[in-house]
N, C-alpha and C positions, 0 to 999 in steps of 0.2 A: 511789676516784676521786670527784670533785668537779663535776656536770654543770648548769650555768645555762643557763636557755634563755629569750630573750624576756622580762627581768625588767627591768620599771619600777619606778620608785619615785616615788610625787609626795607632795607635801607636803599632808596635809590645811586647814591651814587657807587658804592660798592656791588649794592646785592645780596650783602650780608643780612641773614635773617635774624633777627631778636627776637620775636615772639610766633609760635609755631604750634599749629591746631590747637590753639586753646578753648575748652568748652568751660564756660561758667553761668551759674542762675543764682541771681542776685535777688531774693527774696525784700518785700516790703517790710520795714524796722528793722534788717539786718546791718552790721558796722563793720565792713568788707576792709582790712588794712592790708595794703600791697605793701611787701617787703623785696629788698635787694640792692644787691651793689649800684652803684652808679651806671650808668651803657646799659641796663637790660631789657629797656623798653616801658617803666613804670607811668613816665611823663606820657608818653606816645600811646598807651592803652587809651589814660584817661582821655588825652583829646579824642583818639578815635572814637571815644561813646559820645564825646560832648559835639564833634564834627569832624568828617574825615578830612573837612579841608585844612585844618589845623596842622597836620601832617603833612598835606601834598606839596609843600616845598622841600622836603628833604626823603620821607618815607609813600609808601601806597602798601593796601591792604588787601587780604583776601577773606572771605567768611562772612558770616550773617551777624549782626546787630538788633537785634529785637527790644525796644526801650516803650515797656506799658506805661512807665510814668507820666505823670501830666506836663512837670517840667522841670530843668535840669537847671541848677546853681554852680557855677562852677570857679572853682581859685586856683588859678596858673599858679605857677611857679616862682616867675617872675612877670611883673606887669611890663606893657610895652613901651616903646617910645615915645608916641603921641601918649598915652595913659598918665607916662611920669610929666611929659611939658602940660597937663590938665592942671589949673589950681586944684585945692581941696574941694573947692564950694562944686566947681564943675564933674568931679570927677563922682563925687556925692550924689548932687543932686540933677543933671543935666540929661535929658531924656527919663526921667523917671517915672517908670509906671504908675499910673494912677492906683491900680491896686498896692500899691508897696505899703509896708506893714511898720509905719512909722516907730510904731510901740516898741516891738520888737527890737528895730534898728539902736534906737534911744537906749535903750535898756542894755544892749550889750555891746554899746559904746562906751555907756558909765560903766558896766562891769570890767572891761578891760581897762580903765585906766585913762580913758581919748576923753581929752577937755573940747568937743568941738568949736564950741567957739572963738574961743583963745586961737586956733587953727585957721578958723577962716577967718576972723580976724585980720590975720597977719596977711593974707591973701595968699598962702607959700603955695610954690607948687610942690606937685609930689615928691619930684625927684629931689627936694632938698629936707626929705623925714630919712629917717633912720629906718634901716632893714622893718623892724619891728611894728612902729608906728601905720608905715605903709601895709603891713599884715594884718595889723588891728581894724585900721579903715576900711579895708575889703574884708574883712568873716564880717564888721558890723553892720556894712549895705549887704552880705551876701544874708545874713539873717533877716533881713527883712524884706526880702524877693519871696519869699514864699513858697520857693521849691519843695518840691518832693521827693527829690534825689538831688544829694549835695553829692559834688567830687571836689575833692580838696587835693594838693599837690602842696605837701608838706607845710602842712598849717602852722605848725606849733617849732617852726627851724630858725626862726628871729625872735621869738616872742622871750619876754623875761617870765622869770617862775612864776610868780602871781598870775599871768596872764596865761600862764600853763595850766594853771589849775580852774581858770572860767572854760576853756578850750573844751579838759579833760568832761566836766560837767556839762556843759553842753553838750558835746558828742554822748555820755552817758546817757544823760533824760531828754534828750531829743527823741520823738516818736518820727525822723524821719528817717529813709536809708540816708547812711551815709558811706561812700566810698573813697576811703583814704591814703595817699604814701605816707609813708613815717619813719624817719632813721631813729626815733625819740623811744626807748624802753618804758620810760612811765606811762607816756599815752597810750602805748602797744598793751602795755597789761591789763592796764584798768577799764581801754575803750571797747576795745575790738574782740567779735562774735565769732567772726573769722577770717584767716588767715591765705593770702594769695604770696608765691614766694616766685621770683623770676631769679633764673639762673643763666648765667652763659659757662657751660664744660667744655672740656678740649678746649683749651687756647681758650677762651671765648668764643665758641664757633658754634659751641650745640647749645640753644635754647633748652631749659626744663621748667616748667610751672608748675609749682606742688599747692595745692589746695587743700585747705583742714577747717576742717569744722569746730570750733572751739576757741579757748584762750590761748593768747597767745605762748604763754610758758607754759602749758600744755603741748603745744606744738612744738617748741623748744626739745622737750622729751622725748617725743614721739620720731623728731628727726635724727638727734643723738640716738635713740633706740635704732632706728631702722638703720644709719651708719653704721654702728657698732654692730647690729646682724649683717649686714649684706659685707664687710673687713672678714670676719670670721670665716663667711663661706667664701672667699673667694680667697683668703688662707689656705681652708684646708681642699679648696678646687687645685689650687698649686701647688699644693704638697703631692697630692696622689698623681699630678700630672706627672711632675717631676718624677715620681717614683714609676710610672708608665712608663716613660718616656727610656728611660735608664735600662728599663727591661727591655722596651721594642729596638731597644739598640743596640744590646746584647744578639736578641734572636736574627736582627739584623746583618749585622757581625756574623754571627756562622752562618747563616745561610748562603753571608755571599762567598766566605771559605770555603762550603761545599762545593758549590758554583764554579769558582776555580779551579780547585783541586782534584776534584771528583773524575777520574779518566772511564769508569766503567760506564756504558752508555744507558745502565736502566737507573742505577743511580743516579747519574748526573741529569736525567728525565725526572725526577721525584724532587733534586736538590733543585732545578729551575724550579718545579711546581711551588715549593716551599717556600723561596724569592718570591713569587708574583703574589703567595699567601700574603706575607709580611706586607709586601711595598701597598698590596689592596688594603692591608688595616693599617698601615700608617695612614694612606687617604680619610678612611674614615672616622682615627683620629685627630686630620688634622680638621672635618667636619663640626665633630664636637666640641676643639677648642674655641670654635666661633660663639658657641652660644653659653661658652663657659661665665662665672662673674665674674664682670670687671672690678677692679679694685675700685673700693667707693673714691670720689674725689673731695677733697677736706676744702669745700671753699670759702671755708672762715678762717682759714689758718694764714697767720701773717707771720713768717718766720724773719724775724727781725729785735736783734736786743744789742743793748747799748753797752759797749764795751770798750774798755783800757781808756775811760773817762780822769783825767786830773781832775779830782774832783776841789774844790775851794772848801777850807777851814771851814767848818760851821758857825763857828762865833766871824768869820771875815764878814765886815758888812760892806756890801759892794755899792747900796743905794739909799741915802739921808735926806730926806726933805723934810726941813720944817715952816711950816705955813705956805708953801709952795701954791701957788694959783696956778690952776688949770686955764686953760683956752676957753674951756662953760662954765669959768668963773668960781670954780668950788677952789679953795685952799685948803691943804690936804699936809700932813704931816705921814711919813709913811718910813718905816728903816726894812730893807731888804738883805738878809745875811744870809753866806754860799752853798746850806743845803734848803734854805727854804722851800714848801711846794705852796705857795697862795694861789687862790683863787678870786678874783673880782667881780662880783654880781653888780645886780641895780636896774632901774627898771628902762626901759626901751628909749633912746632919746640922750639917757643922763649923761652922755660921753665914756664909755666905759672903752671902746676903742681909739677915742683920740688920747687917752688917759695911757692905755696900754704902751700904744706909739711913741708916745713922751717920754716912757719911761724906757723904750728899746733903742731912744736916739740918746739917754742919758748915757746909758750904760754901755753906748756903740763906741765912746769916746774912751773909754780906756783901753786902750791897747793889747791891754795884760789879759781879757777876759776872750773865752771864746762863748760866744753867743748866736745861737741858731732862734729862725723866727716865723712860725707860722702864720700871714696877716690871713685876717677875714676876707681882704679878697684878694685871691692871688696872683691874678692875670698883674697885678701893679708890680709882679713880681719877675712875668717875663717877656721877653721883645718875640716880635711878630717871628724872627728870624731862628730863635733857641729851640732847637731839638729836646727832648726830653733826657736824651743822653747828655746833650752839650752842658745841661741845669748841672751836672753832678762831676762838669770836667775839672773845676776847683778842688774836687776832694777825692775823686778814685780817677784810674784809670780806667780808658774803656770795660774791659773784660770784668773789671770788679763790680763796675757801673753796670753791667749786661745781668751780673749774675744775681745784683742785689734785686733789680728789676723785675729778672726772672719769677724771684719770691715773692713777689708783691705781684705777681701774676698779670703783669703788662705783657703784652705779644708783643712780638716784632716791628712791628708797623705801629705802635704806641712808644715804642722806644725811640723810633729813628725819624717820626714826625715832628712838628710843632707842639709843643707844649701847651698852647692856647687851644688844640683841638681835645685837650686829655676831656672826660668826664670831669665832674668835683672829686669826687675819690678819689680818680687816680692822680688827680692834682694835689690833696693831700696826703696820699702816701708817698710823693715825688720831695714833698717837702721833710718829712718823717725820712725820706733814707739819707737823706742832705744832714742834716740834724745825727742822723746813724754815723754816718761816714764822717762825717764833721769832728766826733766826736766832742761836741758841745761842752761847756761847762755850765753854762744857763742857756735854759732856750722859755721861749717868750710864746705865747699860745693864745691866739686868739678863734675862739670857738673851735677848739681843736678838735671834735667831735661829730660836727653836725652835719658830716658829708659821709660817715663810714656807715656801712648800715648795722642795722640794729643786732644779728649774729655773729657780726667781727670786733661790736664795739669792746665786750669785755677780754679781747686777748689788743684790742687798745689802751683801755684804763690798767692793763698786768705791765705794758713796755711801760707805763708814765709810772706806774706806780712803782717799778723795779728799777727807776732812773735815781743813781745816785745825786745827780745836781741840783740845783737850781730849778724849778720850774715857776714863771709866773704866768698867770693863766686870766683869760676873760672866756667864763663860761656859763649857762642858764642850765647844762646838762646834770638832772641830781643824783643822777649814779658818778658821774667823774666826781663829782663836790664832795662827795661822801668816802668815794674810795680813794681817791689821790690826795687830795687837799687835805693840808693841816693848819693853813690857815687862811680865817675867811672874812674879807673884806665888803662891805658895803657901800657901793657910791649910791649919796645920795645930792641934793639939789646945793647941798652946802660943805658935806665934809664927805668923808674916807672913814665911814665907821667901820671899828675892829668885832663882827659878830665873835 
């Protein structure tokens, strides 16, 4: 068992708090999926169970940690510096417990798809596999450590669909705990027991942690329910105020006419009394609006739609290759025409982003097209020096730039710093209102998905899907593939098949 009691976490260099008296018990064979925005402290929980040192460069904590398990497996986020200059063979097999559970590892090496040897082979180091590849390598040494509580930190955010679905099964018939992040809706429904939700309200300021015992679209319900009751009453909390309020300021109003006006002295004795009456219940009206309900806060709402787009002919083909060789060798015939929405699968490795690239530098050369572009990684997209405002000074002016922001619920201090310090999210919603304000004709998406989290994604898949242009897209997400995509490509080791 797994026992938190009372654990803060604030951020050293600010002092801002993220996570705040959180009490959780984590039960043996439970599949615990933490959800939420990007900044709410998901990452920074899990280190703190796996070691508080893992934080003490940037956070420190408060509160009890109690961990019965025997031992903990755990999958960063991203692996380190020294970890990617490891070759394979080292990072594999180098200090290997002699307990290590060879069987296992094997086995869900081949089920992902990982040719080891061809790997080490080659003697590559890490850092030169693909997001995916380097995912695969770590769950298949992390399944064979032999832990008893895995924490994972978004397992399945590189992986291609095939490899989603060994993830999905695993976590299912695994008899271990498992505690996991996840922006991913398919993993969230089919895996997890229950439900951890981190929120920042106000501005990002107030920490809330909601925990559910159940499925995840269960939880989904119960949230929309409990929003939907606590709008209602604090409706009709404002309606009767307002209609108080109208009245104590009526009685108001003449008491202090009496007050003035009043020359007889027993009168004008009754009409003070009358005043001090009021002004004492106005006080203890304004008591009660304290503890009145707050209007809920909507914090999946992304108020943001694509508008007075030039949209391109539907028959205009903007993009022609035939037998075209890619850079990983595949020659690919491919016709792109101006409301297409494709999508580009294929499995981890195949090139499906230097494919995308290719096709964003083809299409960058005519003139005539306006084309916005989300890459996979986007810091390649800003200098050390660019503000978050500065991103959006090519297409709004300040004030429009402040207000679009606003909506995309950036504070202040998000707007007016470094863009390299945003969260992922809020670096993909920065690129989303560039693409807004751009007012695109094509815009170009490379895993456009995999940083929002899993209760904002579908009012993300409603803007792509209500985009009149162009969209070409490299995604593994099977809710966007189904709901926006009308056409769906396959890179594989030789061609561009048309599924």
């Amino acid at each position: 068992m797994l026992e938190i009691n009372q654990l803060s976490i604030h951020h050293l260099k600010d002092s801002k708090t993220i996570i705040t008296d959180l009490h959780l018990i984590v039960n043996p064979g439970e599949k615990l999926a933490i959800i939420g925005e990007e900044g709410t402290g998901k990452s920074s929980l899990l280190k703190t169970i796996v070691s508080p040192k893992l934080i003490a460069s940037y956070a420190d904590y408060t509160g009890q940690i109690r961990n019965q398990f025997k031992k903990i497996g755990y999958l960063p986020q991203s692996l380190s510096k020294n970890e990617n200059d490891q070759t394979i063979s080292d990072f594999l097999y180098k200090n290997m417990d002699y307990l290590f559970n060879y069987t296992a590892f094997y086995q869900m090496a081949a089920q992902l798809g990982l040719n080891l040897a061809t790997l080490e082979e080659k003697n590559q180091l890490l850092s030169s596999l693909s997001g995916g590849e380097k995912l695969k390598l770590q769950l298949s040494k992390l399944t064979g450590q032999e832990a008893d509580l895995l924490l994972l930190d978004e397992p399945s955010s590189d992986l291609d669909i095939d490899s989603q679905v060994v993830l999905k099964k695993f976590i299912q018939e695994s008899n271990k705990t498992i505690i996991f992040i996840s922006h991913d809706e398919g993993i969230l429904e089919d895996t997890a027991t229950a439900i951890l939700h981190l929120e920042l309200l106000k501005h990002r300021q107030l920490p809330r942690a909601s925990y559910f015992q159940g499925k995840y679209l269960d939880y989904l319900k119960q949230r929309q329910s409990t929003y939907t009751k606590q709008l209602q009453e604090a409706k009709n909390d404002y309606r009767l105020k307002k209609k108080r309020d109208a009245k104590i300021h009526r009685i108001h109003q003449a008491a202090q006419y009496n007050v003035r006006h009043t020359h007889d002295s027993t009168l004008g004795r009754l009409a003070a009394k009358k005043m001090k009456t009021v002004l004492s219940l106005e006080k203890r009206y304004q008591k009660e609006d304290s503890n009145r309900v707050d209007f809920p806060e909507n914090m999946d709402n992304i108020t943001l739609f694509f508008n007075d787009i030039s949209t391109l002919d539907k028959n205009k083909r903007i993009l022609s290759w035939k037998k075209h060789q890619l850079p990983t060798g595949q020659k690919i015939n491919l016709d792109i025409f101006g409301q297409d929405k494709l999508v580009i699968t294929g499995k981890n490795g195949i090139g499906k982003t230097r494919l995308i690239k290719q096709i964003y530098h083809d299409l960058n050369q005519n003139q005539q097209l306006s084309i916005g572009y989300m890459p996979q990684d986007y810091d390649s997209f800003f200098s050390k020096e660019i503000s978050t405002l500065e991103f959006l000074d090519d297409v709004a002016n300040e004030n429009t730039a402040r207000t679009i922001l606003a909506c995309l619920q950036f504070t202040r201090e998000e707007m007016e710093h470094s863009a390299l310090n945003l969260s992922g999210g809020q670096k993909a919603k920065l690129f989303l209102a560039h693409m807004v304000l751009s007012k695109n004709q094509v815009i170009i998406l490379d895993e456009p998905t995999r940083h929002f989290s899993p209760t904002s994604q579908p009012l993300i898949r409603e803007l792509f899907l209500n985009y009149p242009g162009c969209i070409i897209s490299v995604s593994h997400d099977q809710h966007f593939i189904q709901t926006v995509a009308r056409k769906h490509y396959r890179l594989t080791e030789n061609f561009l098949d048309s599924n």
